[in-house]
C-alpha positions in Angstrom: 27.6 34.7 -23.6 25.6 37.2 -21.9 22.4 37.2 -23.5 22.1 33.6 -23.0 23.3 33.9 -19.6 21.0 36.4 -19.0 18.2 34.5 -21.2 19.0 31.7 -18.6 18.3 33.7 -15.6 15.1 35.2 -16.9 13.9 31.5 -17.8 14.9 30.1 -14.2 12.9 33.2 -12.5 9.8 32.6 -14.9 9.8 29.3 -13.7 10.0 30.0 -9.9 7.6 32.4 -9.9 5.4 30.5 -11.6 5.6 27.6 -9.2 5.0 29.4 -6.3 1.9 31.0 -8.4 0.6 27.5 -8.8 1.5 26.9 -4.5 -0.8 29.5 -3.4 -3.3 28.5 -5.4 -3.6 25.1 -3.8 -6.1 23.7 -1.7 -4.2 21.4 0.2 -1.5 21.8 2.5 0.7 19.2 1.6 0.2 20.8 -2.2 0.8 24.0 -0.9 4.1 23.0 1.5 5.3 20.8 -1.8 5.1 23.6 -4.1 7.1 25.7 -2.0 9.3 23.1 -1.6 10.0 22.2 -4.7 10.9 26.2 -5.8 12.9 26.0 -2.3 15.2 23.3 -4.1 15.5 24.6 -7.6 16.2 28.0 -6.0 19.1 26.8 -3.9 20.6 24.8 -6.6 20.2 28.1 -9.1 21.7 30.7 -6.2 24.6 28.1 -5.5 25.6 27.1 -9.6 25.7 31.0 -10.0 27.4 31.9 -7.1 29.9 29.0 -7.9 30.4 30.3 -11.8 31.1 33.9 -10.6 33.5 33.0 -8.0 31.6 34.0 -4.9 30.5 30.1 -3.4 33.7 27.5 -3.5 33.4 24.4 -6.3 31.2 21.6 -4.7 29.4 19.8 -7.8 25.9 20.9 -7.2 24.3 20.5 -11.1 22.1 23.5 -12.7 18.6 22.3 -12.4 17.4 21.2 -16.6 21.2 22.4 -17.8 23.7 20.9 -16.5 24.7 17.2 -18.1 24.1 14.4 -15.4 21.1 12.0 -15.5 19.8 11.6 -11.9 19.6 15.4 -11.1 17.8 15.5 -14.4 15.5 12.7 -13.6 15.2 14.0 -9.6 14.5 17.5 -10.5 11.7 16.7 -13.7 10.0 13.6 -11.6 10.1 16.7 -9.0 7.8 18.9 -11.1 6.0 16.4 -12.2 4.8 15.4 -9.1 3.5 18.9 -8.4 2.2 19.6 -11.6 -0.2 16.2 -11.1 -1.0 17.6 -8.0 -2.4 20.5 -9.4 -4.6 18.6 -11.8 -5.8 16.6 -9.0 -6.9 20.3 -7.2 -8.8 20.9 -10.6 -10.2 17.4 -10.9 -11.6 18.4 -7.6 -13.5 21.8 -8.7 
């Protein structure tokens, strides 16, 4: 239970850092301002879930981004990073 929690957490910061990585290195704005948004948004949804497991944010349904069972927020949140990650290709396409 704890090593995959922690296993968990490790993954989800990986992930966040690597999307703001990928932000700065953008060209564009927009890119830039999506990027950020998009680790804005996973962030929240992370911080709340934990903080609703342990006890310290009251039960209101938000899903863990990738983990938790429900098909929109799985669709919402991968159509999310795939957005960005064409965006990116588009900035290299442009080199």
């Amino acid at each position: 239970g704890f090593v995959g929690s922690f296993v968990i957490i490790i993954l989800f910061l990986a992930l966040l850092t690597r999307i703001v990585l990928i932000a700065e290195r953008q060209r564009s704005k927009f890119s830039r301002i999506y990027g950020y948004g998009v680790a804005s948004i996973i962030f929240f949804h992370f911080a709340v879930n934990i903080g609703m497991t342990i006890g310290l944010f009251p039960v209101i349904g938000i899903p863990l981004p990738f983990i938790s069972y429900g098909g929109s927020s799985l669709w919402g949140f991968t159509i999310l990073l795939f957005i960005f990650i064409k965006q990116d290709s588009v900035r290299l396409e442009l080199l």
